[in-house]
N, CA, C and O atoms as a printed pandas DataFrame, in Angstrom:
     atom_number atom_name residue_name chain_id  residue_number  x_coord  y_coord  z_coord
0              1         N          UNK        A               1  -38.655  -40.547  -32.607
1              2        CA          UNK        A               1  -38.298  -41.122  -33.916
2              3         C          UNK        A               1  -36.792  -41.323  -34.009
3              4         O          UNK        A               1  -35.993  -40.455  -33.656
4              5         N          UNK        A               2  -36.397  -42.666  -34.565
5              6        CA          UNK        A               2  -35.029  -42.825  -34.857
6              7         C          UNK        A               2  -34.133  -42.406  -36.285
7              8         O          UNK        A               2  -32.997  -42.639  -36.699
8              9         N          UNK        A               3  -35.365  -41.633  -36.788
9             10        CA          UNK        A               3  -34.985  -41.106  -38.386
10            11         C          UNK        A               3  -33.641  -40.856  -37.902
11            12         O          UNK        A               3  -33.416  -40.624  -36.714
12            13         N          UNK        A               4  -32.473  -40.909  -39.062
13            14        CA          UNK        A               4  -31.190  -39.861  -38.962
14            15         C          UNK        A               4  -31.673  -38.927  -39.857
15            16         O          UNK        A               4  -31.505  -37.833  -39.319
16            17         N          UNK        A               5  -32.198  -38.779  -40.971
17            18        CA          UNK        A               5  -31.974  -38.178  -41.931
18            19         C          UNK        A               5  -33.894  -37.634  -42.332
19            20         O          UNK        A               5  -34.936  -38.257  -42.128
20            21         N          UNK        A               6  -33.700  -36.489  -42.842
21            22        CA          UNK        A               6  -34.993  -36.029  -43.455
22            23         C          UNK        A               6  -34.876  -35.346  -44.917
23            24         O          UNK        A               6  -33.814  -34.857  -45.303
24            25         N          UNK        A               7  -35.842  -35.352  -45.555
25            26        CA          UNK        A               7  -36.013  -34.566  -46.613
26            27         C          UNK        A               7  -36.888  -33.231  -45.949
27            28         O          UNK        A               7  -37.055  -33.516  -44.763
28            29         N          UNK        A               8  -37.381  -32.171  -46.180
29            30        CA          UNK        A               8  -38.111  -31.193  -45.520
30            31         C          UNK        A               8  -38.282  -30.397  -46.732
31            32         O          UNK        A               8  -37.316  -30.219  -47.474
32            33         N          UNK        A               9  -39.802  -29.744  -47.083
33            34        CA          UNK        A               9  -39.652  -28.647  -47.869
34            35         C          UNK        A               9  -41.375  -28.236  -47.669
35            36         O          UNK        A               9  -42.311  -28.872  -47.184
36            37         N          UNK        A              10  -41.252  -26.527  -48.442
37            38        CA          UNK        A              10  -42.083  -25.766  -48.158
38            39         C          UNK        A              10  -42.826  -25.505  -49.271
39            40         O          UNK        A              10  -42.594  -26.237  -50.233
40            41         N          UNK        A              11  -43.824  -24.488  -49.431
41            42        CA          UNK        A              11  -43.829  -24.168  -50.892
42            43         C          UNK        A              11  -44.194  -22.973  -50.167
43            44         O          UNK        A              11  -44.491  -23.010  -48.973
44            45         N          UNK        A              12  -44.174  -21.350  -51.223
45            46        CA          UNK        A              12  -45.166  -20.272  -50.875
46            47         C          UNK        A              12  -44.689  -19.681  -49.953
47            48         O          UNK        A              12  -45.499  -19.191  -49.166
48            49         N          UNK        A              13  -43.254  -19.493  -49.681
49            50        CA          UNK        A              13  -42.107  -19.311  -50.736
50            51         C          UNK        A              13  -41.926  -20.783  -50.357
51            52         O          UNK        A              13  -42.289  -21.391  -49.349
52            53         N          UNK        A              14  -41.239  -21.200  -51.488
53            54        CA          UNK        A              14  -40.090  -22.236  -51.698
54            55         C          UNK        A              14  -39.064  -22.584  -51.110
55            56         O          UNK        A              14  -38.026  -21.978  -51.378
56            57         N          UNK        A              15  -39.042  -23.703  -50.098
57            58        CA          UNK        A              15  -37.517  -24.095  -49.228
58            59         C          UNK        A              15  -37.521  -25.981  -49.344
59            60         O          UNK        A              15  -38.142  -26.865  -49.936
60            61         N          UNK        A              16  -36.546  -25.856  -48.491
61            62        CA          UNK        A              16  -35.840  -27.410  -48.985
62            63         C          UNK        A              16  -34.647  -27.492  -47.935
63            64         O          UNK        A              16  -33.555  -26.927  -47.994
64            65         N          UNK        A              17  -35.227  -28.479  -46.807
65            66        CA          UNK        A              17  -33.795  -28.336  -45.935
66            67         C          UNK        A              17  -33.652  -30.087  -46.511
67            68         O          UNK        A              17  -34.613  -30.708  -46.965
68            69         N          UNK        A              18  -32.608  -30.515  -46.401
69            70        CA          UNK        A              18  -31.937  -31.941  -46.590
70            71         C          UNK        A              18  -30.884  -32.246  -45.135
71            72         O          UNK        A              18  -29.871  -31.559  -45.003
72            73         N          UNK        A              19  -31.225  -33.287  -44.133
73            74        CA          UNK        A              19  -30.780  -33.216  -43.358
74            75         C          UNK        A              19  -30.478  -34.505  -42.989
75            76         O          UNK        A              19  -31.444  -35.237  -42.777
76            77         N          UNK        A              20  -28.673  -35.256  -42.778
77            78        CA          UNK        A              20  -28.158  -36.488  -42.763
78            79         C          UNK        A              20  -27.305  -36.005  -41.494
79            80         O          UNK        A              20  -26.459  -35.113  -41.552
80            81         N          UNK        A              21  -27.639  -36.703  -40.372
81            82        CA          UNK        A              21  -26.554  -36.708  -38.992
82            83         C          UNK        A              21  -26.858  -34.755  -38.658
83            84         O          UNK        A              21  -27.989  -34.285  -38.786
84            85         N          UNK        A              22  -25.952  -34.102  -38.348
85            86        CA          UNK        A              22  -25.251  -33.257  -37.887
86            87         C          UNK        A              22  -25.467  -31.943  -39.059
87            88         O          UNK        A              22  -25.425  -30.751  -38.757
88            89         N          UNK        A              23  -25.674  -32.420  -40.271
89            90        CA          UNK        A              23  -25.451  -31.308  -41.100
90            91         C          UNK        A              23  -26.981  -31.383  -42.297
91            92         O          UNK        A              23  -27.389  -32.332  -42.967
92            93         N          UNK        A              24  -27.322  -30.477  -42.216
93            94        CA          UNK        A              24  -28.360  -29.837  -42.894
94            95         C          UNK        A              24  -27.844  -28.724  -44.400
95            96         O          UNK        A              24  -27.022  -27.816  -44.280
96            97         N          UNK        A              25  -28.388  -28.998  -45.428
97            98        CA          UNK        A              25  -28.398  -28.176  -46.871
98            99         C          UNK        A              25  -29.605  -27.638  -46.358
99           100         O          UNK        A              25  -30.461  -28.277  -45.746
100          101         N          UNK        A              26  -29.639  -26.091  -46.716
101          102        CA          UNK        A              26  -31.269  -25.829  -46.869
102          103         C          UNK        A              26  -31.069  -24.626  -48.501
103          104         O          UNK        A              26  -30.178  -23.803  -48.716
104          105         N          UNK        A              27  -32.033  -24.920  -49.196
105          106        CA          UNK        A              27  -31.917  -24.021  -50.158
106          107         C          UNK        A              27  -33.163  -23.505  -49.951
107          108         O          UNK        A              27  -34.110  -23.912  -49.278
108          109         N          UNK        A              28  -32.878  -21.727  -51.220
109          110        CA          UNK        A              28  -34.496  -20.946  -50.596
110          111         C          UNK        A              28  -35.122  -21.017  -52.247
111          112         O          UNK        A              28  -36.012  -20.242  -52.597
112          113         N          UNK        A              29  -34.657  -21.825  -52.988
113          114        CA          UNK        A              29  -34.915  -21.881  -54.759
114          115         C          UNK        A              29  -34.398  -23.197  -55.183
115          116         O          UNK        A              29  -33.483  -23.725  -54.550
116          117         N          UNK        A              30  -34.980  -23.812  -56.318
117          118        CA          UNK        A              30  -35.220  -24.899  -56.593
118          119         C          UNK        A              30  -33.657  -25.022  -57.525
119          120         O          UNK        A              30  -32.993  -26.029  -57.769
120          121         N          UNK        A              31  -33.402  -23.530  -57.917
121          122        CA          UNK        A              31  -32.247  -23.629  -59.130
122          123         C          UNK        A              31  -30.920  -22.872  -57.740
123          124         O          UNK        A              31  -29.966  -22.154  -58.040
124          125         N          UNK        A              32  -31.162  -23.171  -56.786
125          126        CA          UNK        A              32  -29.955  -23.251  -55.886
126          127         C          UNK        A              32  -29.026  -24.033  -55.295
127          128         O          UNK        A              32  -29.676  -24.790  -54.574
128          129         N          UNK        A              33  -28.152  -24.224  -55.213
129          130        CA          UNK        A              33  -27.405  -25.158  -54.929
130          131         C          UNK        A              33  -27.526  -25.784  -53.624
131          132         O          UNK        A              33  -27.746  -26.982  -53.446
132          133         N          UNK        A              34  -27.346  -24.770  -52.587
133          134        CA          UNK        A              34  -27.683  -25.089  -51.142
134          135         C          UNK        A              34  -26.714  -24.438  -50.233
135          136         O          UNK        A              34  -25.529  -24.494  -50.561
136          137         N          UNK        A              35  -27.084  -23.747  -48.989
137          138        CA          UNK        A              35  -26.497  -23.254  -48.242
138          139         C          UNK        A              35  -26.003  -25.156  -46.839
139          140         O          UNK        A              35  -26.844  -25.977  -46.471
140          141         N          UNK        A              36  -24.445  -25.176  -46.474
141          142        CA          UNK        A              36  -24.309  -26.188  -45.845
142          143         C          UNK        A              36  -24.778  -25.436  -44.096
143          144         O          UNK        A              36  -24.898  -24.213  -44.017
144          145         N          UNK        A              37  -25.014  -26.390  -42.751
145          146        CA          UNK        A              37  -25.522  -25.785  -42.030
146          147         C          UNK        A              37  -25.454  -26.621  -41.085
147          148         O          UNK        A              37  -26.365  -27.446  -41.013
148          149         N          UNK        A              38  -24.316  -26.659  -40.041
149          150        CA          UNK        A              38  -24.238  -27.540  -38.663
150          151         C          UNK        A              38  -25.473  -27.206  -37.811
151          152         O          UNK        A              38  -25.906  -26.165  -37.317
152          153         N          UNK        A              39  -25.926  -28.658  -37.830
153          154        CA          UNK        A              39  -27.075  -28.111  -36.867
154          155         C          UNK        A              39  -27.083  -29.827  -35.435
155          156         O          UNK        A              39  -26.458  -30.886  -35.499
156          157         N          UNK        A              40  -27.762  -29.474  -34.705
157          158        CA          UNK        A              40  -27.551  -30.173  -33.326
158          159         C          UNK        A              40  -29.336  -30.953  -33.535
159          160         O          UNK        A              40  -30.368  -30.490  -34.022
160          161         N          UNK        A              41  -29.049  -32.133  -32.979
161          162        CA          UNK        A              41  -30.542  -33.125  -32.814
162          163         C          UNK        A              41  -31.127  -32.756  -32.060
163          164         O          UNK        A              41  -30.241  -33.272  -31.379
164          165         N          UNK        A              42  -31.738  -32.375  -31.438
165          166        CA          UNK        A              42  -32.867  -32.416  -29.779
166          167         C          UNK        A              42  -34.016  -32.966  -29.965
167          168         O          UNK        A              42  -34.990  -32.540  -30.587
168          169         N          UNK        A              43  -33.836  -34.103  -29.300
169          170        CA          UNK        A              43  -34.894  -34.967  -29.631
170          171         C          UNK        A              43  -35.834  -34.434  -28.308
171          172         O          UNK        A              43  -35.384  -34.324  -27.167
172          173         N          UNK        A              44  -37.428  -34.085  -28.764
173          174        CA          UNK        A              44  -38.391  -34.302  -27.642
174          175         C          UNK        A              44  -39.591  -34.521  -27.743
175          176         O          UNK        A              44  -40.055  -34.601  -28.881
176          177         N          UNK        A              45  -40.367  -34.669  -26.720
177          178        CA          UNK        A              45  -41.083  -35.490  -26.727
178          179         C          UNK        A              45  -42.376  -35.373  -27.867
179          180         O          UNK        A              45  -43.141  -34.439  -27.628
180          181         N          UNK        A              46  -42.564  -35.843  -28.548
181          182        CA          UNK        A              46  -43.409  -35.897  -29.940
182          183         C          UNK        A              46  -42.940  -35.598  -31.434
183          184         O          UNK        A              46  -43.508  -35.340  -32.495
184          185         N          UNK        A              47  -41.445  -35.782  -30.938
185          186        CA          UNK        A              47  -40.817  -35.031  -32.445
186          187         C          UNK        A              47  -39.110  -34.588  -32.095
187          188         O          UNK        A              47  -38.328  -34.768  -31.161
188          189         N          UNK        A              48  -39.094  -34.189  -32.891
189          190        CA          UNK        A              48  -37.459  -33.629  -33.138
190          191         C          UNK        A              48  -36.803  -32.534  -33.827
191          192         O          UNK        A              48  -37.131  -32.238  -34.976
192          193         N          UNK        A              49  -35.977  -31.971  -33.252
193          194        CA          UNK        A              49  -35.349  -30.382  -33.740
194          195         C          UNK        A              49  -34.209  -30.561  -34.122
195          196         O          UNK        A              49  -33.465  -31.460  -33.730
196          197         N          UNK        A              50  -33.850  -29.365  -35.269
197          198        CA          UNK        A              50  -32.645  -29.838  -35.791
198          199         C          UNK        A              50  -32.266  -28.133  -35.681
199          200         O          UNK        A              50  -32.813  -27.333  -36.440
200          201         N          UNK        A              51  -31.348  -27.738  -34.728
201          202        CA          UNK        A              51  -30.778  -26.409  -34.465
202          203         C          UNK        A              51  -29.702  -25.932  -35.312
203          204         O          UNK        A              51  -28.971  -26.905  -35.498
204          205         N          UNK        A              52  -29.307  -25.065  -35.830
205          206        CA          UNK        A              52  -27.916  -24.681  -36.410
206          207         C          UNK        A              52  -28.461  -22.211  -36.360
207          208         O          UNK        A              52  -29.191  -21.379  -35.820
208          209         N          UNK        A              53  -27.485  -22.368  -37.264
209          210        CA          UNK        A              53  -27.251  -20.783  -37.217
210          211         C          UNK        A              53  -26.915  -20.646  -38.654
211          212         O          UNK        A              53  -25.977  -21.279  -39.140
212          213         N          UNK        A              54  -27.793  -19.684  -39.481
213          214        CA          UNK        A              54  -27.832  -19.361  -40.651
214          215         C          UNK        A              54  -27.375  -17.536  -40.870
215          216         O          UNK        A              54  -28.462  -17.025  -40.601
216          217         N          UNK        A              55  -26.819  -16.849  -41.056
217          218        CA          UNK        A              55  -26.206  -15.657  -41.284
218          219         C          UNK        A              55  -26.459  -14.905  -40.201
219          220         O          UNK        A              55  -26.912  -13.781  -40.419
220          221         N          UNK        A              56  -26.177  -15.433  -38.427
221          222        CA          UNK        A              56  -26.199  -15.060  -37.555
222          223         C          UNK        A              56  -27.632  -15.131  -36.802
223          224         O          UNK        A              56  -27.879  -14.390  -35.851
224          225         N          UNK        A              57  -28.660  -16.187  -37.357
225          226        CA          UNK        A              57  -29.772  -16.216  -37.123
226          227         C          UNK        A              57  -30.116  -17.588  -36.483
227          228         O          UNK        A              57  -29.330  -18.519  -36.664
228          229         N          UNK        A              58  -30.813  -17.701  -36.027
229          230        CA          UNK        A              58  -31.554  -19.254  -35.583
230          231         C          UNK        A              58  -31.769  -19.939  -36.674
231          232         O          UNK        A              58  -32.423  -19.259  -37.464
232          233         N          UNK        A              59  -31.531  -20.914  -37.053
233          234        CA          UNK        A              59  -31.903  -22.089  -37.902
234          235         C          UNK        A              59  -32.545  -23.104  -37.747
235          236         O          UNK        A              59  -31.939  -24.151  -37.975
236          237         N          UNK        A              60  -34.286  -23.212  -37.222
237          238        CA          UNK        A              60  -34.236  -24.062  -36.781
238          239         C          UNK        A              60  -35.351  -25.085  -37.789
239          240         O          UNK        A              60  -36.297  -24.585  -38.398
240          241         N          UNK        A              61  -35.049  -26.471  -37.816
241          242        CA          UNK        A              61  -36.518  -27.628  -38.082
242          243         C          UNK        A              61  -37.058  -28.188  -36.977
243          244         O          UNK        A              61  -36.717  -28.949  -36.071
244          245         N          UNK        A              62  -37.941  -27.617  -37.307
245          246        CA          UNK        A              62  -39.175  -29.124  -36.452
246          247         C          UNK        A              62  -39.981  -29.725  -36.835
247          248         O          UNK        A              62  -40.948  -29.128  -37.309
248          249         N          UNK        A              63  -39.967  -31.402  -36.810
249          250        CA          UNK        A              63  -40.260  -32.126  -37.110
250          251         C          UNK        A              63  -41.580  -33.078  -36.128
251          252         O          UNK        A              63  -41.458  -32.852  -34.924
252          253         N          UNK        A              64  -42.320  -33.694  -36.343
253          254        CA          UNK        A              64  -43.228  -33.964  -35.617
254          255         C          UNK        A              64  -44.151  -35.427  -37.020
255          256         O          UNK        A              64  -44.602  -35.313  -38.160
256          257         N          UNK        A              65  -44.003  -36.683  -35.975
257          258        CA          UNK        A              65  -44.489  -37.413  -36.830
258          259         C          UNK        A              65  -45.622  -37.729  -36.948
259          260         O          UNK        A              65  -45.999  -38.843  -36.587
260          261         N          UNK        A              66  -46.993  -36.231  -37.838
261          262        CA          UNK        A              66  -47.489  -36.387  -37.837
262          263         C          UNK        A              66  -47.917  -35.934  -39.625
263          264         O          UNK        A              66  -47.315  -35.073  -40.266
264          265         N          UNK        A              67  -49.176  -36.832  -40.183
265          266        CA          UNK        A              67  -49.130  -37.150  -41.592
266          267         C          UNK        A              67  -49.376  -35.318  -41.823
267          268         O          UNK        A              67  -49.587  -34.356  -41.084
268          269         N          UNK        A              68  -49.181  -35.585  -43.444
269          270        CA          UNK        A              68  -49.044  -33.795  -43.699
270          271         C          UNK        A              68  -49.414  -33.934  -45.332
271          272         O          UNK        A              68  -48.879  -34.955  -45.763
272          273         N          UNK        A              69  -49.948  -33.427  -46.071
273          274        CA          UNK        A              69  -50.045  -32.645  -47.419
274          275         C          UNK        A              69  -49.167  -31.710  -47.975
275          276         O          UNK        A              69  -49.024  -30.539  -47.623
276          277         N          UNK        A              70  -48.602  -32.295  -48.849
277          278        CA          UNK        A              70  -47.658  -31.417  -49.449
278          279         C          UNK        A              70  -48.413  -30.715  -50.334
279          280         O          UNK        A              70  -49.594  -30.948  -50.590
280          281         N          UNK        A              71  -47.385  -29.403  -51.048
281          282        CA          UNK        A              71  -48.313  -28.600  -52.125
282          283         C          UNK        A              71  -48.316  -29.172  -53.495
283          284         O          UNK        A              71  -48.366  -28.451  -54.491
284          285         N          UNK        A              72  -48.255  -30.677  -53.553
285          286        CA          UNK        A              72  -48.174  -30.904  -54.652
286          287         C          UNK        A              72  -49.935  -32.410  -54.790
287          288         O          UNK        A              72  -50.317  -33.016  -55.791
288          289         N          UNK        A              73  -50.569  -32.468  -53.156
289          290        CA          UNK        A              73  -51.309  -32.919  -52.452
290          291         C          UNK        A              73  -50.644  -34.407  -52.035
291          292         O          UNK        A              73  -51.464  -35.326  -52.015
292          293         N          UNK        A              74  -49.526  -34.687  -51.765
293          294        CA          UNK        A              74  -49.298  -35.835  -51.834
294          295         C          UNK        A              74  -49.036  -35.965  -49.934
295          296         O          UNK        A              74  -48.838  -35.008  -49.186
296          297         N          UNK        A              75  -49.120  -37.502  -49.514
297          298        CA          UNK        A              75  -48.766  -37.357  -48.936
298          299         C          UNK        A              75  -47.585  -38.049  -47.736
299          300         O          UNK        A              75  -46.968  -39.100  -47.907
300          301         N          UNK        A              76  -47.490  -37.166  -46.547
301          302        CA          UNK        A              76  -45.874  -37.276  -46.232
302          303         C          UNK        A              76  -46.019  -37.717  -44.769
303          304         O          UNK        A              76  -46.804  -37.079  -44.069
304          305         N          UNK        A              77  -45.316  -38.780  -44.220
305          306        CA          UNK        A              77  -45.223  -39.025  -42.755
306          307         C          UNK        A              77  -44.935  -37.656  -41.881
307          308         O          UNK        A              77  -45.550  -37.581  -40.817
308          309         N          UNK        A              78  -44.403  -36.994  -42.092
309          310        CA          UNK        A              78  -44.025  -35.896  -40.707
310          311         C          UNK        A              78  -44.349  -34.205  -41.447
311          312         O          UNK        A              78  -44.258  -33.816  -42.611
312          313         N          UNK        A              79  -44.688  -33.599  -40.362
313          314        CA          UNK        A              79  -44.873  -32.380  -40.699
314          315         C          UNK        A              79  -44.143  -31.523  -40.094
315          316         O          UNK        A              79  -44.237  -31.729  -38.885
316          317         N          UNK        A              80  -43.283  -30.440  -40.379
317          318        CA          UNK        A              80  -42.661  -29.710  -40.364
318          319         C          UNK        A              80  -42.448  -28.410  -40.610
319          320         O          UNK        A              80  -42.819  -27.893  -41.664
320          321         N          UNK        A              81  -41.772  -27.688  -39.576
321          322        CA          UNK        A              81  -41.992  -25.996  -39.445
322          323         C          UNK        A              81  -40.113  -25.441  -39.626
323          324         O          UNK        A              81  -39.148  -25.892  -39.008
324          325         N          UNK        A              82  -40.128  -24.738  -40.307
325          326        CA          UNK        A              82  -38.690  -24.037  -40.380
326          327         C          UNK        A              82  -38.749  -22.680  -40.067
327          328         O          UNK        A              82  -39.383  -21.791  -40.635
328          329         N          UNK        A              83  -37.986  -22.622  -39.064
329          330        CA          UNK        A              83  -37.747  -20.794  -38.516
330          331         C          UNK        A              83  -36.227  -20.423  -39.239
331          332         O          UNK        A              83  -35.243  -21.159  -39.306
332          333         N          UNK        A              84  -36.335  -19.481  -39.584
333          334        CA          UNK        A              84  -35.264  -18.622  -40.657
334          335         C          UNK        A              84  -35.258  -17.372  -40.301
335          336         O          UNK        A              84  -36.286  -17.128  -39.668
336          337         N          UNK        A              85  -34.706  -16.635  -40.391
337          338        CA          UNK        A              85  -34.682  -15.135  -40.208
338          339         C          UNK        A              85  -35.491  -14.717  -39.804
339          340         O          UNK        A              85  -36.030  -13.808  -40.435
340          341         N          UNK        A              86  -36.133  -15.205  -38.314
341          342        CA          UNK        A              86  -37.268  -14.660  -37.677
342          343         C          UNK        A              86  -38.782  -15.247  -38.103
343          344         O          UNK        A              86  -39.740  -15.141  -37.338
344          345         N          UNK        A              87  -38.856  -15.772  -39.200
345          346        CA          UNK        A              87  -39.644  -16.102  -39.843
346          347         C          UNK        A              87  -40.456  -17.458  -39.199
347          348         O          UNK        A              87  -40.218  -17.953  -38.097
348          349         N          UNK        A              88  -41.069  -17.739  -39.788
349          350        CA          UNK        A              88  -41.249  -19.695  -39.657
350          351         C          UNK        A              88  -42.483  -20.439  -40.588
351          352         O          UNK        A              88  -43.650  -20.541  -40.211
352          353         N          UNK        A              89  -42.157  -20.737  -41.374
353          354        CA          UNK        A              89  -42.608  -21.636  -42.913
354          355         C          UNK        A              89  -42.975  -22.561  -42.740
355          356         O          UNK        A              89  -42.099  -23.328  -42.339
356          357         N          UNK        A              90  -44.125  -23.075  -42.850
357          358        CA          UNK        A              90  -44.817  -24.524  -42.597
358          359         C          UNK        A              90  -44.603  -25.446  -43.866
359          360         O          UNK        A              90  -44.829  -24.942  -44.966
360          361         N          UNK        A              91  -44.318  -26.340  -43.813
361          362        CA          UNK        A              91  -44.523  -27.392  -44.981
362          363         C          UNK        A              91  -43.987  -28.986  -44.514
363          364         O          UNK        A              91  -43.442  -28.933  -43.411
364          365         N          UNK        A              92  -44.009  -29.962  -44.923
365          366        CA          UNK        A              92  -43.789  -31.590  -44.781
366          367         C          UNK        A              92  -42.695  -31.956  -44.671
367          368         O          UNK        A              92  -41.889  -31.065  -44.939
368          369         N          UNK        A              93  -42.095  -33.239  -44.285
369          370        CA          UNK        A              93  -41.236  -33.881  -44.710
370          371         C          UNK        A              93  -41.507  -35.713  -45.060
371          372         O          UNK        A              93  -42.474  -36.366  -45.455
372          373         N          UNK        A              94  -40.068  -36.047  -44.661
373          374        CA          UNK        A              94  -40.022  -37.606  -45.482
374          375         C          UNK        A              94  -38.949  -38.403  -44.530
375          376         O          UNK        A              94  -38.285  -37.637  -43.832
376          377         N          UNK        A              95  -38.708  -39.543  -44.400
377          378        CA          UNK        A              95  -37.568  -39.683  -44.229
378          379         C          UNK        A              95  -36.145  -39.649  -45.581
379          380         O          UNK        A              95  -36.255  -40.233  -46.659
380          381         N          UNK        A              96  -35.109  -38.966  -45.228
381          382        CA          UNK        A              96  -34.342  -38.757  -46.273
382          383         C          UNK        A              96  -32.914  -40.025  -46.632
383          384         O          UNK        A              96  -33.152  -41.176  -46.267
384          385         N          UNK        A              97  -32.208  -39.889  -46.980
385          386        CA          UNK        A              97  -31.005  -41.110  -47.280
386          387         C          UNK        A              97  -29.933  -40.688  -46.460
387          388         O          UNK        A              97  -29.574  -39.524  -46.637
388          389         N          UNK        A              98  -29.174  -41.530  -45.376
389          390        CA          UNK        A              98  -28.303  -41.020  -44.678
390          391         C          UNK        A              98  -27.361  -41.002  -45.468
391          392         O          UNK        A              98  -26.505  -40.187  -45.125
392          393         N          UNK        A              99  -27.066  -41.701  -46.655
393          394        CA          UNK        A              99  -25.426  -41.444  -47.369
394          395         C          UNK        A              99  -26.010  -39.853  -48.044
395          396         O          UNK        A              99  -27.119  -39.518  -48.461
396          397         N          UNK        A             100  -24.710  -39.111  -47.920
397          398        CA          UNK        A             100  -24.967  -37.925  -48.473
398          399         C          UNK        A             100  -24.290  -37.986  -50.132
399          400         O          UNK        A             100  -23.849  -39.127  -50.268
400          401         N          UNK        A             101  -24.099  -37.315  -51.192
401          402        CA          UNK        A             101  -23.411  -37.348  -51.851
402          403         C          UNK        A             101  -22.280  -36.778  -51.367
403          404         O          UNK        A             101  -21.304  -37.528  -51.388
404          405         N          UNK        A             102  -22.027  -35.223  -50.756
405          406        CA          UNK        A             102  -20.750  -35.370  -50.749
406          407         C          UNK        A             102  -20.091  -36.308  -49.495
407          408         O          UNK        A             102  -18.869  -36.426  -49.407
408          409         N          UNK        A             103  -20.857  -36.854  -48.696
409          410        CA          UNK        A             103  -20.070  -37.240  -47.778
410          411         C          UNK        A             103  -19.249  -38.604  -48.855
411          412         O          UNK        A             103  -18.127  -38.994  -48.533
412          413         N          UNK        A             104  -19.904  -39.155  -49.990
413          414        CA          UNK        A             104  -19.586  -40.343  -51.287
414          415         C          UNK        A             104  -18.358  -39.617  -51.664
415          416         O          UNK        A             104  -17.345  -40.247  -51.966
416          417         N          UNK        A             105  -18.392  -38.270  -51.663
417          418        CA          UNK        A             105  -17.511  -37.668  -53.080
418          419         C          UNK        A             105  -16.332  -37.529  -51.961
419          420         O          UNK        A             105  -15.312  -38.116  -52.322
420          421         N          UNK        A             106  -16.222  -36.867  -50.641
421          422        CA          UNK        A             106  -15.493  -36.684  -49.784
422          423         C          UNK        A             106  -14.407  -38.303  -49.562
423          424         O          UNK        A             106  -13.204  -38.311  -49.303
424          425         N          UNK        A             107  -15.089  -39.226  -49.716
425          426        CA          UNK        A             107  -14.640  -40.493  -49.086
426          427         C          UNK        A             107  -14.102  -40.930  -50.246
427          428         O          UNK        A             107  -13.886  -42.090  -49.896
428          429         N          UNK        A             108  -13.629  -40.862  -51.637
429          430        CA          UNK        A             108  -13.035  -40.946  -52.653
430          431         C          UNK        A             108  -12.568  -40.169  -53.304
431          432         O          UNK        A             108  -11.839  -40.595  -54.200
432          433         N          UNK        A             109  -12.776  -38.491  -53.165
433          434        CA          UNK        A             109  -11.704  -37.776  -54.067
434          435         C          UNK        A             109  -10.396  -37.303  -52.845
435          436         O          UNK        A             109  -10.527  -37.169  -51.628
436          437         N          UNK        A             110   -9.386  -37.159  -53.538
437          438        CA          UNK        A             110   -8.359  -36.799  -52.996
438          439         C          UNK        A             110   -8.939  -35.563  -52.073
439          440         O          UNK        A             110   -9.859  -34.827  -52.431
440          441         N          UNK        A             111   -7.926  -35.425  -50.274
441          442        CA          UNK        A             111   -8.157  -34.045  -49.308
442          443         C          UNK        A             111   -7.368  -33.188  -50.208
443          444         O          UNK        A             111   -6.338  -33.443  -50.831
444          445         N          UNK        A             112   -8.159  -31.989  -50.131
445          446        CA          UNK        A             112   -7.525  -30.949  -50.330
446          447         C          UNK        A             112   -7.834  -29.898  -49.338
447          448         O          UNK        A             112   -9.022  -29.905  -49.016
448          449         N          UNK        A             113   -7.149  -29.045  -48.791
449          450        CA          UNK        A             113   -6.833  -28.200  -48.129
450          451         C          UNK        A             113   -7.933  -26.902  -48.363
451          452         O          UNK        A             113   -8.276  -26.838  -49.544
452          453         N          UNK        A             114   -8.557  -25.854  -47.489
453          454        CA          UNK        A             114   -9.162  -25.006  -47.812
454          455         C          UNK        A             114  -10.750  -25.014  -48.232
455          456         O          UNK        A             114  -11.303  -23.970  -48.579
């Protein structure tokens, strides 16, 4: 798949990775803002991984374009598994929007330092 970008989320518990190029948001609550999260492409064969490191842990998505049910029954081109703290959470994705907001907000507000 040539997706850049995904939407990804779980339910039972509740997650939400958002993923444009190189960098992944994943939140673990709907009223969270989002943890930011360099993560690496590896594309293979039937799908695609999106690697990074979350509080010294593996971070990983996998993606696989195959149709899926969300918990809301709707449904989603790719299905998807997130490993977290040892863990690993099944739920869907989408394709997502490669403009990010902040990469919008970055490219018009003044650099600041820090």
């Amino acid at each position: 798949s040539q997706t850049a970008a995904f939407i990804a989320r779980g339910a039972e518990p509740f997650w939400n990775v958002q993923i444009a190029g190189n960098s992944a948001v994943y939140r673990a609550s709907e009223a969270e803002a989002g943890r930011s999260i360099a993560v690496n492409r590896i594309p293979f064969t039937g799908g695609v991984e999106y690697i990074g490191v979350l509080n010294g842990r593996p971070f990983v998505v996998n993606l696989r374009p195959v149709a899926c049910r969300d918990a809301a029954g709707a449904r989603q081109p790719f299905t998807a598994r997130l490993t977290i703290g040892g863990e690993t959470r099944a739920g869907c994705a989408e394709p997502g929007a490669v403009a990010t907001p902040s990469a919008d907000a970055a490219a018009t507000a003044p650099a600041t330092s820090g």
